[in-house]
C-alpha positions in Angstrom: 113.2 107.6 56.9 113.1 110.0 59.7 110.4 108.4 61.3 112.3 105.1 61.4 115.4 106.5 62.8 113.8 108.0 65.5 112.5 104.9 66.2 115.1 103.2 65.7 117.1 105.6 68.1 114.2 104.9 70.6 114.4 101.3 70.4 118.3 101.4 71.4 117.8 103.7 74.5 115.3 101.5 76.0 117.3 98.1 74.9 120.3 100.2 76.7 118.3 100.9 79.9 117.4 97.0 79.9 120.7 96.2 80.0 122.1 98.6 82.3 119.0 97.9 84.7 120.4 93.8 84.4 124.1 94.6 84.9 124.0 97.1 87.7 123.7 95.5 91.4 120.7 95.7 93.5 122.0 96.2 97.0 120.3 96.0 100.4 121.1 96.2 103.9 119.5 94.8 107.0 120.9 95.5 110.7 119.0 94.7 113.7 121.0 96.9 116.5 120.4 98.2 120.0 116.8 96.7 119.4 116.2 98.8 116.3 115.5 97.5 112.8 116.9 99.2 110.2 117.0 98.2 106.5 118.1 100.1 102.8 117.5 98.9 99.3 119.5 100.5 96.5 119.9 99.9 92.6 123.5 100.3 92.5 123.8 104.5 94.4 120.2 105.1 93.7 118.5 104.8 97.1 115.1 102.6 96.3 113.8 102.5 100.3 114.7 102.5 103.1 113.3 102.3 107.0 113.3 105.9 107.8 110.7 106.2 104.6 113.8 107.6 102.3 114.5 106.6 99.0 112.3 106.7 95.2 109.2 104.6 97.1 109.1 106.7 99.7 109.2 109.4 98.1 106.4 108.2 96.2 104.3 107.8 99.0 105.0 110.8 100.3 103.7 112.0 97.0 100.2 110.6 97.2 100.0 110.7 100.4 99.3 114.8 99.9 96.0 115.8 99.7 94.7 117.7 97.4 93.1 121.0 98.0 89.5 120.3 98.1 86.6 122.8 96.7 84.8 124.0 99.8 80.7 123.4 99.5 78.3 126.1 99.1 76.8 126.5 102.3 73.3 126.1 102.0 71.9 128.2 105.1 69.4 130.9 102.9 68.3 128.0 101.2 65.8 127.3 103.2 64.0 130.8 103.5 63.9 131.1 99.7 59.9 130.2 98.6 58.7 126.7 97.0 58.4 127.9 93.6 57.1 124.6 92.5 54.1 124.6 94.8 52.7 127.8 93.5 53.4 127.0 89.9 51.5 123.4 90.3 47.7 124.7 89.4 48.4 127.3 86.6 46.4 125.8 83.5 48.4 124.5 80.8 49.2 126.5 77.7 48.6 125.9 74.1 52.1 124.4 73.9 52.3 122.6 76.6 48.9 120.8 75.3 50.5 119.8 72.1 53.9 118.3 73.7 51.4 116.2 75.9 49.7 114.7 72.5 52.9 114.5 71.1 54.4 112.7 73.7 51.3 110.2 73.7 51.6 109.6 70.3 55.3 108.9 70.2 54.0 106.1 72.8 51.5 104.2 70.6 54.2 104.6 67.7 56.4 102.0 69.0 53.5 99.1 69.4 52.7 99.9 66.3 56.3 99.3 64.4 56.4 96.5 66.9 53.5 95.1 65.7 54.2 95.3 61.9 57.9 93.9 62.5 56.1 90.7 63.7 54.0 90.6 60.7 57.1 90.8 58.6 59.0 88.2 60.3 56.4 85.6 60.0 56.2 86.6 56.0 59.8 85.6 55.8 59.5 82.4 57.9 56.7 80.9 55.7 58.7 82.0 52.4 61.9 80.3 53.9 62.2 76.3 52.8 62.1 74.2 56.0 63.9 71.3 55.0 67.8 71.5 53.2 68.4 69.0 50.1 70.1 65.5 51.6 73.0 66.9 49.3 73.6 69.8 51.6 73.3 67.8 54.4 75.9 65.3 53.7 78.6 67.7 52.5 78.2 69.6 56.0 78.2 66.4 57.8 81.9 65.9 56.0 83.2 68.8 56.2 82.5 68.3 60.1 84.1 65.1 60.4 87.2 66.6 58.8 87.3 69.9 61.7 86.7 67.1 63.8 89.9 66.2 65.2 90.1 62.8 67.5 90.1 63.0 71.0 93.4 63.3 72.8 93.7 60.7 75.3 94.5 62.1 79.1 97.6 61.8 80.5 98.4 58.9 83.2 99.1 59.9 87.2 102.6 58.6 85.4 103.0 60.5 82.8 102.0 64.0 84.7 104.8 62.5 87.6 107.6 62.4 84.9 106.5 65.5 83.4 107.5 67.5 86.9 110.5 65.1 87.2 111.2 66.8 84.0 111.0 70.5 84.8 112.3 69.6 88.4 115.9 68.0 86.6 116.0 70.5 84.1 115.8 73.3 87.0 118.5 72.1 89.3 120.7 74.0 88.0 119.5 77.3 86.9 118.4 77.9 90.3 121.4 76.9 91.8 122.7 79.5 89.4 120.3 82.2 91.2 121.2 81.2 94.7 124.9 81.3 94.2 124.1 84.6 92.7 122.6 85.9 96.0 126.0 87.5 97.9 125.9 87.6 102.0 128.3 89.7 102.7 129.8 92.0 105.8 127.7 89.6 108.3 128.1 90.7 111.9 126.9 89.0 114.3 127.2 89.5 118.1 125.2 87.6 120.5 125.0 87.7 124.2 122.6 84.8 125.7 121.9 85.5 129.2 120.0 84.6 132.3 120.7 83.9 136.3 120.9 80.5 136.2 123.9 79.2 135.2 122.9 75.8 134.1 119.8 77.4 131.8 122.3 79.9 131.0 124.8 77.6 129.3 122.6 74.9 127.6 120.8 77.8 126.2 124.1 78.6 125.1 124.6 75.5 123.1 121.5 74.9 121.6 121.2 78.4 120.3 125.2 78.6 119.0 124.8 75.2 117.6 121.7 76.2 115.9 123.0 79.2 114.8 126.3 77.2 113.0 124.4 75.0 111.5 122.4 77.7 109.8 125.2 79.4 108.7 126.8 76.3 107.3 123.8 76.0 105.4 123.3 79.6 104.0 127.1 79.1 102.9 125.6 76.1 100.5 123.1 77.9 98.8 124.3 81.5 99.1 127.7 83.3 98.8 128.5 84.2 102.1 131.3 86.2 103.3 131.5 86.5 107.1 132.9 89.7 108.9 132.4 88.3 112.4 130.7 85.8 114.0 130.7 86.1 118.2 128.3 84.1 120.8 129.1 84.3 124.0 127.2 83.3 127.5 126.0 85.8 129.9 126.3 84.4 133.4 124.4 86.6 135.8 122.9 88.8 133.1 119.3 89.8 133.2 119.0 90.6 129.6 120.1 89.0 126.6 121.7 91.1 123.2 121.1 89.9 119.8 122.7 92.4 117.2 123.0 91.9 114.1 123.4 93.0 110.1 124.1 91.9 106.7 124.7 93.3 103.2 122.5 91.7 100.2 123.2 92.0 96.3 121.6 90.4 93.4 122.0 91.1 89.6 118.5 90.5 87.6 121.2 89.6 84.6 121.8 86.3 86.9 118.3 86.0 87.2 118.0 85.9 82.6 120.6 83.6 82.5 119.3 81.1 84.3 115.4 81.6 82.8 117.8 80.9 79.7 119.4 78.3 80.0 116.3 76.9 82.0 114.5 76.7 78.5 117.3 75.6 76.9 118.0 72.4 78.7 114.3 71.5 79.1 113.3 71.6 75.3 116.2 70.0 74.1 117.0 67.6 77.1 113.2 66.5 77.5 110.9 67.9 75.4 111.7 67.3 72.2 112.9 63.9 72.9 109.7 63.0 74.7 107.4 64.5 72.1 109.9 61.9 69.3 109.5 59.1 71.3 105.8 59.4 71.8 105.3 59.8 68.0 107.8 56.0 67.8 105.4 54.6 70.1 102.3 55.6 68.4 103.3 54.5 65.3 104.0 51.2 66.7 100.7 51.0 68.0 99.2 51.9 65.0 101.2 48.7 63.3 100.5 46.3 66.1 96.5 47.4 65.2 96.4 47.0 61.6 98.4 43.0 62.0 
């Protein structure tokens, strides 16, 4: 009982961590100022990264980037004045016991051919003494019992039938991802652009393009995102040799948005399209089956 409770107890702490890790916001910030990128990641206060190397991953790598202390080699300098021991060793006769290891080793040689050999003699024993044929009974019961394993072919799906089948998952995944963009915030975006250059006339029609293009995009981001603007300013630089593009924005995401929408991603697919298609195909092949046997 104690056993269980502890585990039980276990259990609950890491179901509690799942569900505080889902709930709490992950948080990020990217700012592109005075021509310097900057960028944090946090899972709600709890700095994960950021651009000065900050943060649990940093930290990390920081970690293994030590080096452990390493075991310094033995120098081997008097090695070389020590003598060759070997060489003078080499034409000493051999003793009494060194003799017998040689025979024994030459025996424990020819002892393998020889097991070799018999096994050989054994196996063909065993092969003769085996019946070559198997009684038709045997045969036929084996041939049945195959046939019934057997299961018929499934025929391959159409060019059709794979098309609808990612119609399918496409229809039923409109709107949980909708769900997870919408669930993606923008906010506190500051932007202050200065688009210069001598010429007037290059000076104002990069103007336009680049504040039209930049409008657009936001209009855009504002479908598929949350967006909450803190400012927005594009101006023209007449007479200005160099241009400014600063910028920044604030990111959060909760991974419960990201569950929800696996949920009901599954949800609507099986019973929307999946169990519908797998009843209708079982209608159709009984219909077949009918239209055969008239």
């Amino acid at each position: 009982m104690i056993v269980l409770k502890i585990l039980l107890w276990i259990l609950l702490a890491v179901l509690g961590i799942i569900v505080i890790v889902l709930i709490l916001p992950i948080r990020g910030e990217v700012s592109f100022i005075g021509e310097k990128l900057r960028y944090k990641a946090k899972l709600w206060f709890i700095p994960v990264l950021t651009s000065e190397g900050g943060g649990v991953l940093g930290w990390l790598k920081k970690r293994r980037g030590r080096k452990k202390p390493k075991v310094d080699d033995f120098s081997d300098s008097g090695q070389d004045d020590l003598p060759d021991l070997d060489e003078d060793f080499d034409d000493l006769p051999l003793t009494p016991s060194e003799q017998r290891d040689e025979t024994s080793e030459a025996a424990a040689e020819e002892a393998p051919q020889e097991e070799a050999d018999q096994t050989a003699a054994q196996e063909e024993a065993a092969a003769e003494e085996l019946p070559t044929e198997e009684p038709e009974e045997e045969i036929s019961s084996h041939k049945k019992k195959r046939r019934k394993k057997e299961k018929p072919p499934k025929e391959p799906k159409t060019l059709g039938e794979k098309l609808e089948a990612l119609l399918d998952l496409w229809r039923a995944a409109d709107r949980p991802v909708l769900k997870i963009l919408k669930g993606v915030k923008l906010y506190e975006l500051y932007i202050d652009f200065i688009i210069a250059n001598e010429d007037a006339y290059k000076c104002a029609l990069n103007y336009g393009r680049i504040s039209g293009a930049l409008f657009n995009l936001l209009g855009w981001l504002s479908v598929l995102f949350t967006v909450k603007v803190k400012t927005v300013d594009v101006n023209a630089g007449f007479a200005l040799d160099k241009s400014r593009w600063d910028a920044s924005v604030k990111v959060s995401f909760r991974l419960g948005t990201l569950v929800i929408a696996g949920i009901w991603f599954l949800i609507t697919y099986i019973f929307r399209y999946f169990i519908p298609g797998k009843l209708q195909a079982k209608k159709l092949q009984k219909i077949r089956r009918k239209a055969e046997m008239r």
